[in-house]
ROMAR-157043 format. One line per field, with one value per residue (C-alpha): residue number from 1; residue in three letters; chain; y, z, x. Coordinates in nm, 4 decimals. Layout:
residues N
pati	[NUM ...];
kemi	[Ala ...];
bami	[A ...];
c2	[Y ...];
c3	[Z ...];
c1	[X ...];
This chain:
residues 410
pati	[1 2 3 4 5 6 7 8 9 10 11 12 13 14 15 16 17 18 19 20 21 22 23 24 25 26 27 28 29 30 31 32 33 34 35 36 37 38 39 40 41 42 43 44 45 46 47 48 49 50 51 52 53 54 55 56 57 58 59 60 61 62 63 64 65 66 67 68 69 70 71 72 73 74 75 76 77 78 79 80 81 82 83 84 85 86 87 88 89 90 91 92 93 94 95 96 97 98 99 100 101 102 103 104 105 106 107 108 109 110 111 112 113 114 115 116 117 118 119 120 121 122 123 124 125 126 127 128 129 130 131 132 133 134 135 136 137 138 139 140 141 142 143 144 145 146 147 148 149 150 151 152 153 154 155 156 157 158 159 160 161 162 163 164 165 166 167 168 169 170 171 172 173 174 175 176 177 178 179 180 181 182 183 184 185 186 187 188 189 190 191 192 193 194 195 196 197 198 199 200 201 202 203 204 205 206 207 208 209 210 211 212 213 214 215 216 217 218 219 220 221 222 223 224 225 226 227 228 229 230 231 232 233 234 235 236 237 238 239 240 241 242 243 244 245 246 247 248 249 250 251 252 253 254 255 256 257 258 259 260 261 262 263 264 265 266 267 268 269 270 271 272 273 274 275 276 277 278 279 280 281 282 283 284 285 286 287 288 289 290 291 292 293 294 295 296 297 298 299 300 301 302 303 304 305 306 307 308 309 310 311 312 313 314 315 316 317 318 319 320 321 322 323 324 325 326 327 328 329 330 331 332 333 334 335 336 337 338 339 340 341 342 343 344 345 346 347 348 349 350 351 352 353 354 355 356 357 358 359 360 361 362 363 364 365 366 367 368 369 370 371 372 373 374 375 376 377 378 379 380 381 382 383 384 385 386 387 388 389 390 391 392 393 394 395 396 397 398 399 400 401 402 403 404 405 406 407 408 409 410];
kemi	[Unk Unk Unk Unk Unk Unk Unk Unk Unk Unk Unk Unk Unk Unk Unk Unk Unk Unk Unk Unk Unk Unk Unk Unk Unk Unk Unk Unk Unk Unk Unk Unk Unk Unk Unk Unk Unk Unk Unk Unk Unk Unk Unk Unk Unk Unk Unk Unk Unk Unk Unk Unk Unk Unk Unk Unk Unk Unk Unk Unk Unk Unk Unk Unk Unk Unk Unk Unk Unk Unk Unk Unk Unk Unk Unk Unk Unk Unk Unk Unk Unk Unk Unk Unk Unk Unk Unk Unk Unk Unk Unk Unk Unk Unk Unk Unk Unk Unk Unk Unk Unk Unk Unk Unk Unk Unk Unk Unk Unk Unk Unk Unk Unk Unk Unk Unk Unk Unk Unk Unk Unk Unk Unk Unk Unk Unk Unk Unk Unk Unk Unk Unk Unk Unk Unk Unk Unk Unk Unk Unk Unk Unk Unk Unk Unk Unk Unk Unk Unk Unk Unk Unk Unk Unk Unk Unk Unk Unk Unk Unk Unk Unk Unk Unk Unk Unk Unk Unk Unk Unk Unk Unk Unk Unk Unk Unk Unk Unk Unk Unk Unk Unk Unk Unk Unk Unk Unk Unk Unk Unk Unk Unk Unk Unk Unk Unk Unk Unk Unk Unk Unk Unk Unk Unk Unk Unk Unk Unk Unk Unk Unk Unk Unk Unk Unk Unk Unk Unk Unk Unk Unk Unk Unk Unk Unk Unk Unk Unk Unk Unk Unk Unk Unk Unk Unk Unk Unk Unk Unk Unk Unk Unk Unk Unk Unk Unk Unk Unk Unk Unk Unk Unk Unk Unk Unk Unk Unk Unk Unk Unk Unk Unk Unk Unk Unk Unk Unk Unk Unk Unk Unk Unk Unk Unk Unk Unk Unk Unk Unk Unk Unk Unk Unk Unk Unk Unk Unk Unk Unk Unk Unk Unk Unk Unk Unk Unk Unk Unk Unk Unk Unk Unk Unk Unk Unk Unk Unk Unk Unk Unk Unk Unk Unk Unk Unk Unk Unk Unk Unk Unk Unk Unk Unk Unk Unk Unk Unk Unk Unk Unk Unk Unk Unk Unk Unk Unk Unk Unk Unk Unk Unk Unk Unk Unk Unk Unk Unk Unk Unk Unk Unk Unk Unk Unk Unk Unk Unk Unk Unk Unk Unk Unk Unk Unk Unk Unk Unk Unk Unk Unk Unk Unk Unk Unk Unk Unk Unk Unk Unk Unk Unk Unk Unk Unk Unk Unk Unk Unk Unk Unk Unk Unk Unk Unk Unk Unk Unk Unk Unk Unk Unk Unk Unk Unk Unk Unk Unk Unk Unk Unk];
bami	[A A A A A A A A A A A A A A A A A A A A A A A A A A A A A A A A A A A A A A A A A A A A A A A A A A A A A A A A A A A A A A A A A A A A A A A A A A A A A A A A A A A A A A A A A A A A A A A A A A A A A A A A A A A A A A A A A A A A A A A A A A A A A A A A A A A A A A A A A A A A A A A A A A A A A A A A A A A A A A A A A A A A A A A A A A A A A A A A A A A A A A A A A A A A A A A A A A A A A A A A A A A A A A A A A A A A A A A A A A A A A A A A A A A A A A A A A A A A A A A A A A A A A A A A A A A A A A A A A A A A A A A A A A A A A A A A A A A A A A A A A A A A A A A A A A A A A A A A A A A A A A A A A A A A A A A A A A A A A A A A A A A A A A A A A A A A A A A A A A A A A A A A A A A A A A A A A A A A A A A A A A A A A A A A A A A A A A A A A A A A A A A A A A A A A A A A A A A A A A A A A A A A A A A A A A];
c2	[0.0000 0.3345 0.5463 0.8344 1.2221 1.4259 1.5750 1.2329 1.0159 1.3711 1.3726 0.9996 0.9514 0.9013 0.7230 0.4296 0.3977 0.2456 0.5067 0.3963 0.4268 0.4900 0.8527 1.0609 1.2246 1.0743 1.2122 1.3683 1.1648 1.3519 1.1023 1.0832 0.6998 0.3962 0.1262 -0.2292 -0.5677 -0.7806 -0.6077 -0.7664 -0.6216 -0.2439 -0.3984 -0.5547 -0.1877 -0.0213 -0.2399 -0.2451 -0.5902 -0.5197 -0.2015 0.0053 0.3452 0.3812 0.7806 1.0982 1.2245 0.9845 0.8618 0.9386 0.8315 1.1986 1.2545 0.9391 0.9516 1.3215 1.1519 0.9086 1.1765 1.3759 1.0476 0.9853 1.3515 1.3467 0.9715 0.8979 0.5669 0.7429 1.0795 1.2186 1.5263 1.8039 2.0953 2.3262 2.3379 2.4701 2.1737 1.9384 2.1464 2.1298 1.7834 1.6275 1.7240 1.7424 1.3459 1.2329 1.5050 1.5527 1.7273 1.7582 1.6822 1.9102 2.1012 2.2635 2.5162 2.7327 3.0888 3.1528 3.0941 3.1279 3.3651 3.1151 2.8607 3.0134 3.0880 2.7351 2.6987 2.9142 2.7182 2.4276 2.6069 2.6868 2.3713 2.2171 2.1419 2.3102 2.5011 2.6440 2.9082 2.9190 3.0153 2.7309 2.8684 2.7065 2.3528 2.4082 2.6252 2.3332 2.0900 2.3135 2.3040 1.9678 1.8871 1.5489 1.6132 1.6637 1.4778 1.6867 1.9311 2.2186 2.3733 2.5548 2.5150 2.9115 3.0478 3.3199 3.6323 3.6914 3.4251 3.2307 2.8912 2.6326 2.4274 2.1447 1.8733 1.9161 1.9270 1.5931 1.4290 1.5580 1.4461 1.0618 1.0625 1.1852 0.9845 1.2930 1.3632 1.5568 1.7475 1.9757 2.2368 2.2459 2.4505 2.7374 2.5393 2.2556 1.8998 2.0010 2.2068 2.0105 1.6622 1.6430 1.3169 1.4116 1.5586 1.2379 1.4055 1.1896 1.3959 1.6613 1.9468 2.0865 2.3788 2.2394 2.5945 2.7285 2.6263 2.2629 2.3830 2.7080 2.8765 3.0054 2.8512 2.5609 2.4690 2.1893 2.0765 1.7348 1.5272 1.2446 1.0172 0.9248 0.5924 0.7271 0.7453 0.4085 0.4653 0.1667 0.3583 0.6617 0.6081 0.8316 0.5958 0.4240 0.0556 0.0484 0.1723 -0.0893 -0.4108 -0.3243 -0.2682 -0.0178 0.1744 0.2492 0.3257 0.7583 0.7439 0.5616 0.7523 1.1158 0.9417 0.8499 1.0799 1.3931 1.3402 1.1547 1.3021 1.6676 1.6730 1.9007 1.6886 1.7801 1.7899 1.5970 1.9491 2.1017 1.7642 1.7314 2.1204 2.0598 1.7507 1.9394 2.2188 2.0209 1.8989 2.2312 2.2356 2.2750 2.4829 2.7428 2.6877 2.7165 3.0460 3.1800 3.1270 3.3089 3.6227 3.6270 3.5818 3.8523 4.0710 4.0423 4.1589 4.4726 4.5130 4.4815 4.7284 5.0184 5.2844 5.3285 4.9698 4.9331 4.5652 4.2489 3.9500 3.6026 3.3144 3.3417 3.6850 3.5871 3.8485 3.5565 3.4562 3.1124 3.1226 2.8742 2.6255 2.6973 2.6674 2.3490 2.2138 2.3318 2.2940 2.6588 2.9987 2.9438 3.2648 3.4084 3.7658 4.0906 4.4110 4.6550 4.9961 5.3322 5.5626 5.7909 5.5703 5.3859 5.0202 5.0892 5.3915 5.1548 4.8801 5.0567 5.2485 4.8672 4.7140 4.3736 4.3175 4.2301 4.3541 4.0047 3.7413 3.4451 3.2916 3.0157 3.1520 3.2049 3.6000 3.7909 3.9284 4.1693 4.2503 4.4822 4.1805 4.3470 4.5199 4.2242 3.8299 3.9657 4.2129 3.9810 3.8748 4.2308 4.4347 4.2713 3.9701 4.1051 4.2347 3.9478 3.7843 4.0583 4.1617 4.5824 4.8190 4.8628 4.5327 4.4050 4.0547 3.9354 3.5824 3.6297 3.5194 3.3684 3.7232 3.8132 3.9371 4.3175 4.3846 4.3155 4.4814 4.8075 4.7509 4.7581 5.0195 5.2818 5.1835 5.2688 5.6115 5.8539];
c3	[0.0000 -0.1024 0.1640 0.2959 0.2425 0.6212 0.6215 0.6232 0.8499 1.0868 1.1554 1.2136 1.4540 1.7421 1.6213 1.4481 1.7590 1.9450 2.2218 2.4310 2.3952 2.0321 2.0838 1.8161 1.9911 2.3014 2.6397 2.8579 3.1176 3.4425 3.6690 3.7609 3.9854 3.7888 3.9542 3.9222 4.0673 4.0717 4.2215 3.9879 3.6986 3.8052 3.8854 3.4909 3.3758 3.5959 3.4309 3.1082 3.0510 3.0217 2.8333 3.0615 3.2545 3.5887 3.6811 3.5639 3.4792 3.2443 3.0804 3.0233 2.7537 2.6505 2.5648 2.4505 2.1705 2.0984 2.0558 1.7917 1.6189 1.5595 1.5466 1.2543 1.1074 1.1251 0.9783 1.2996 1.5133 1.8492 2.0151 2.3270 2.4704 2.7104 2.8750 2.6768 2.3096 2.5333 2.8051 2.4927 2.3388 2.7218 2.8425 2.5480 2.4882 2.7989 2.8670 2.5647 2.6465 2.8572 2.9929 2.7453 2.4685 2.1670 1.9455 1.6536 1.6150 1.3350 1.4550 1.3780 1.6632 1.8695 2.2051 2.4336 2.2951 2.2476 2.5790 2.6828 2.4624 2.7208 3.0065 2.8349 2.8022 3.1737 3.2361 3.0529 2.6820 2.4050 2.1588 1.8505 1.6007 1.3229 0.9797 0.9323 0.5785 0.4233 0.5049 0.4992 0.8035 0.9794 0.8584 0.9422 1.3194 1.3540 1.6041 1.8036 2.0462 1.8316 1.9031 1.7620 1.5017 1.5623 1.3227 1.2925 0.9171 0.9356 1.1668 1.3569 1.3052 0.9972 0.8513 0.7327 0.6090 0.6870 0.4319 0.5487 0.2746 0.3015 0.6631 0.6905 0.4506 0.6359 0.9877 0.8148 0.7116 1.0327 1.2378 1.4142 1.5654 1.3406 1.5676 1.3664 1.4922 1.2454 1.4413 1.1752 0.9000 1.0925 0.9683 0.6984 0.5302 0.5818 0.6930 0.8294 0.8383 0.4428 0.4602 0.7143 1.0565 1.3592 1.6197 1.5112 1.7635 1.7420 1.9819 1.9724 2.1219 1.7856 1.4066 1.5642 1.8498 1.6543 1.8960 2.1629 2.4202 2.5128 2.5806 2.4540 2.2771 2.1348 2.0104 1.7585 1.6730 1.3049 1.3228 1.0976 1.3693 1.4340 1.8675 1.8953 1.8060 2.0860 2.3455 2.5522 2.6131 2.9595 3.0143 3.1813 2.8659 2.6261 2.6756 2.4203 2.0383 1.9793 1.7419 2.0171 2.2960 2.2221 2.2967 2.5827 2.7552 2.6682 2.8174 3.1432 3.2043 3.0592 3.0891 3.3992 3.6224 3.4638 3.4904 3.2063 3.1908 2.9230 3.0836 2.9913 2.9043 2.6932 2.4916 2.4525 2.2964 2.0796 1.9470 1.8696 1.7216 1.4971 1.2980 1.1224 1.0810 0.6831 0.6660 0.9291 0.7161 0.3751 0.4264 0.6587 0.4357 0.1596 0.3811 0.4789 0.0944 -0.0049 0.2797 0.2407 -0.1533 -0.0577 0.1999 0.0063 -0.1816 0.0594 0.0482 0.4045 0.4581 0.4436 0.4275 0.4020 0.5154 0.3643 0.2249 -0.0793 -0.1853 -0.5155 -0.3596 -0.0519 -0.0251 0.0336 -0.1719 -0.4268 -0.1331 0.0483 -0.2634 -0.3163 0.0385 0.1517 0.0131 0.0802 0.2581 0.5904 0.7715 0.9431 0.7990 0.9443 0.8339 0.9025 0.9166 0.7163 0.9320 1.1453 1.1483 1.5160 1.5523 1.8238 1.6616 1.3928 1.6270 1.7758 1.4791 1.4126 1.4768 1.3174 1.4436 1.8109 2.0024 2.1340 2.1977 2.0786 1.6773 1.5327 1.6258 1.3937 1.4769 1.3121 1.5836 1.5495 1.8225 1.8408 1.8473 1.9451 2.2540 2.3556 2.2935 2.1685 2.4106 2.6777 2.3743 2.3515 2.0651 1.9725 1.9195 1.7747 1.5082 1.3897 1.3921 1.1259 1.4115 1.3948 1.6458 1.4335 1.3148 1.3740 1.3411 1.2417 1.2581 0.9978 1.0851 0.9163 0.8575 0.5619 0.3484 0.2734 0.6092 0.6946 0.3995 0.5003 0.8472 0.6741 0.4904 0.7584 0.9935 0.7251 0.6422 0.7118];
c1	[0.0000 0.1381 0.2693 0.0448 0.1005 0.2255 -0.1094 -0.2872 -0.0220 0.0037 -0.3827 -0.4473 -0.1503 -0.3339 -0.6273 -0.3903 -0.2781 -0.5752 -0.6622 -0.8883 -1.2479 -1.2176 -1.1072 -0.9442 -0.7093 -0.5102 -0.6716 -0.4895 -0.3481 -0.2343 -0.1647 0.2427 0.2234 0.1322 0.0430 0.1025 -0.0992 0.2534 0.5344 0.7568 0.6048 0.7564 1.0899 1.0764 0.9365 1.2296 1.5229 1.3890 1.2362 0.8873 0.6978 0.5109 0.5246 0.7219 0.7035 0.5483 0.9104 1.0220 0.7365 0.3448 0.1000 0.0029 0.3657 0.4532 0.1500 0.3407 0.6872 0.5066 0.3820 0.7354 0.9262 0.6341 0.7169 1.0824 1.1366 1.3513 1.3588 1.2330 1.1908 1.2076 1.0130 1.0953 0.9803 1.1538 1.3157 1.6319 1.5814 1.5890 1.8825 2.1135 2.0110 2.1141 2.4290 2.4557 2.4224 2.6387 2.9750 3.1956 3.4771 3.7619 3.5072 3.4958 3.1636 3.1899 2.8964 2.7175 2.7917 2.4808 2.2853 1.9824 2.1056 1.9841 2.1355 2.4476 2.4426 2.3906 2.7340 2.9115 2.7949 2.9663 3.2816 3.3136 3.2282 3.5323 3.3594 3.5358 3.2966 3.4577 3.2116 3.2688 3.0440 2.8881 2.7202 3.0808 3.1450 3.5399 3.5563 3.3937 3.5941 3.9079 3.7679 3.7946 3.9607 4.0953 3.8587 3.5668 3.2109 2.9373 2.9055 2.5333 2.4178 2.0758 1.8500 1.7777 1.9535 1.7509 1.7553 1.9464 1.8278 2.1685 2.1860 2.4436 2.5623 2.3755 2.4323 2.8277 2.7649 2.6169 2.8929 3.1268 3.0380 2.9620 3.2935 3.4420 3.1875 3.0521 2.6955 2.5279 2.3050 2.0718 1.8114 1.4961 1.2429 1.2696 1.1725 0.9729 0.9687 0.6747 0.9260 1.2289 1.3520 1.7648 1.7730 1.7845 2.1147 2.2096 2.1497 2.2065 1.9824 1.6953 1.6148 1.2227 1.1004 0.7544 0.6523 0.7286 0.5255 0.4795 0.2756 0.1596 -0.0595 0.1621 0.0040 0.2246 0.6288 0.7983 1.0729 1.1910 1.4834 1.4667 1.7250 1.7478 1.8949 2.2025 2.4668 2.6184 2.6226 2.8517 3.0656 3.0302 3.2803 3.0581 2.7917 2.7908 2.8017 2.4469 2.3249 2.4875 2.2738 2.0001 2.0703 2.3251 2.0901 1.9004 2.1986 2.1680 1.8495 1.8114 2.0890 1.9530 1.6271 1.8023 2.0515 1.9101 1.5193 1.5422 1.8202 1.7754 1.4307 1.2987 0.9791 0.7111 0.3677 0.0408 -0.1185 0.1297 0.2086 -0.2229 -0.2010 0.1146 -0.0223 -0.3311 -0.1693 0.0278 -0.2693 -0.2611 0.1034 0.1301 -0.2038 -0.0163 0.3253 0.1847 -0.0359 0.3005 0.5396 0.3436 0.2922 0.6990 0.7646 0.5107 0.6719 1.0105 0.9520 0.8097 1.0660 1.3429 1.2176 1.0893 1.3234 1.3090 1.4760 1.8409 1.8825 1.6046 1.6824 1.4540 1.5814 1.3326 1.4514 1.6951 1.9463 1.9831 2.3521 2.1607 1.8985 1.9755 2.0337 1.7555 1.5650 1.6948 1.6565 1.3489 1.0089 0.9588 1.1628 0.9980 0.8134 1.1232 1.2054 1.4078 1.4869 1.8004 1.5663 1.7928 1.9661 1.7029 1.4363 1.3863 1.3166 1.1015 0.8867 0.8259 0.6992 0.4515 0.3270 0.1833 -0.1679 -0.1765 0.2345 0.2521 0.5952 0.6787 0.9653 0.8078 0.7766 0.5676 0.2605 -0.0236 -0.0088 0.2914 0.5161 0.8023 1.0798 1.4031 1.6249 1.9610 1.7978 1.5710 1.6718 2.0359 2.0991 2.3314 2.5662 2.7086 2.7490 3.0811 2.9200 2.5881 2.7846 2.9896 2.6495 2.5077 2.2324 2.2705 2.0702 1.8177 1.7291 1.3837 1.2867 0.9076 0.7714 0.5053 0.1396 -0.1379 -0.3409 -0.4754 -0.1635 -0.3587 -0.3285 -0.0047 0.1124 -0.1044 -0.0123 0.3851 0.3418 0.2156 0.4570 0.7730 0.6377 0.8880];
């Protein structure tokens, strides 16, 4: 039988998997204790020899029917869910490095989780930066030490993309994690495991989600990384088959013992709000494109930044890669304008930190989410003082355009 289309296999995740009482959409299950009538059947479920749930922490059927889903979406071998898309982000690495261990990162990152990276460093992991839009400079950063190589699909705010393909040769031929962050461009409009990713980051808060009304963020495995391998992984973790051994120790060690748990509610509202995923992405997408060409053209606009615009330094590979540019878009304003007069000039644009939502939302980046990383940094980044970012909406495009347009009057 011929394979069905994301839409289709997205909607009916929950029902092919037998919920009880015939329900469409797996209830919400709050309870964190699970009980058991033989006392050796939670000692089996503890060690691993029998399927079943043990603690609210590690495991619960609301989430698990949500890791299905984005396991399902992302063509990976298993997933596994967390509070945040920066708790999935830090307890995964940090279960699989450690000190004296070596990343290699796109410089083109997310503040937080470049943040995260300097945590690492003071905690003994190397991280080198470097432009990760050319595959050589990674390769020249290479090092002995080397485990992992992170790299972002659109990197947020200015909207680089690494060279991904190259990338993902690269770290096969090295025998490197290839650790990929695809919330910008969601599985709908990209897969990694397509350019042989070993682990897929997805802020489910962002276009998964869609509403901004729940956290969570997830890892999946792709079964390309060969964890035999992984001299990181600890002998407890080494009994079951080795495709499985990353996995099972980001499950332990950094769901477990960190404790970033996703919650029954949230996963029941992400799950939800991914039924609408490529409706959301299509009619986003189309808006940031639509933008971003009347934008680069306003005189009052010194630089645009969106992968679809032909002037993209990435816009053949983007083109190539994903099935469209995505709904991320800033803007470096000309000299006199303010970033902030322009905000709030807006009706349909709200001022606000979060993207992925089905509202378009604008923020001062370098003065907000940027502002800790220091001008120094801001700059080598491309992020100037007047840069404002927008995660474009579903709206109707007229009124973002009018809502554009009196905003950039002089």
């Amino acid at each position: 039988m011929a394979s069905k289309g994301f839409n289709t296999t997205n909607l009916h995740s929950d029902r092919k998997d037998n919920p009880e009482h015939g329900v469409l959409h797996k209830p919400v299950h709050t309870s964190v204790a699970y009980g058991y009538n033989d006392a050796r059947h939670i000692a089996e479920v503890f060690q691993g020899k029998r399927a079943g749930y043990n603690y609210g922490r590690q495991l619960n059927p609301t989430v698990t029917a949500l890791q299905k889903r984005i396991s399902s979406m992302e063509d990976g071998i298993a997933s596994v869910a967390f509070g945040t898309g920066m708790a999935a982000i830090s307890s995964t690495i940090l279960s699989l490095l450690r000190t004296g261990d070596h990343i290699v990162s796109s410089a083109f990152l997310f503040g937080n989780t470049n943040s995260f990276f300097g945590t690492l460093q003071r905690l003994g992991v190397e991280v080198s930066f470097v432009d990760a839009t050319d595959v050589n400079n990674v390769e020249d950063a290479i090092q002995k030490n080397t485990k992992l190589v992170f790299v972002e699909t659109i990197a947020n705010p200015v909207t680089q993309i690494s060279d991904l393909e190259k990338i993902g040769h690269l770290c096969e031929l090295e025998n490197l994690i290839y650790m990929v962050d695809n919330t910008m461009t969601s599985p709908y409009l990209f897969r990694p495991k397509n350019v042989k990713a070993s682990l897929i980051i997805n802020s489910l808060t962002k276009y998964i989600g869609g509403h901004g009304n729940a956290l969570g963020g997830i890892v999946t495995d792709t079964g390309l990384y060969d964890w035999s391998t992984f001299e990181n992984i600890l002998e407890t973790y080494r009994s079951e088959d080795s495709a499985v051994w990353g996995i099972t120790q980001i499950k332990k060690k950094g769901l477990r013992d960190i404790g970033a748990s996703l919650g029954p509610e949230a996963a029941h509202h992400l799950a939800i709000g991914s039924e609408t995923l490529s409706l959301r992405m299509n009619k986003a997408s189309a808006n940031a494109l639509s933008l971003a060409e009347f934008c680069d053209k306003h005189p009052n606009i010194k630089q645009t930044y969106y992968p679809g615009l032909h002037n993209h330094p990435q816009h053949d590979r983007a083109k190539k890669l994903f099935a469209s540019f995505g709904a991320i878009l800033s803007i470096d304003l000309v000299d006199g304008l303010d970033c902030f007069d322009v905000l709030n000039k807006m009706d349909c644009v709200v001022s606000s930190s979060n993207l992925g939502d089905t509202r378009t939302l604008g923020i001062p980046v370098a003065h907000t989410i940027y502002f800790e990383m220091g001008k120094t940094r801001r700059s080598s980044m491309g992020i100037s003082d007047s840069m404002i970012r927008f995660s474009v909406g579903i709206e109707e495009l007229d009124d973002l355009l009018t809502d554009f347009e009196k905003a950039l009057k002089s």
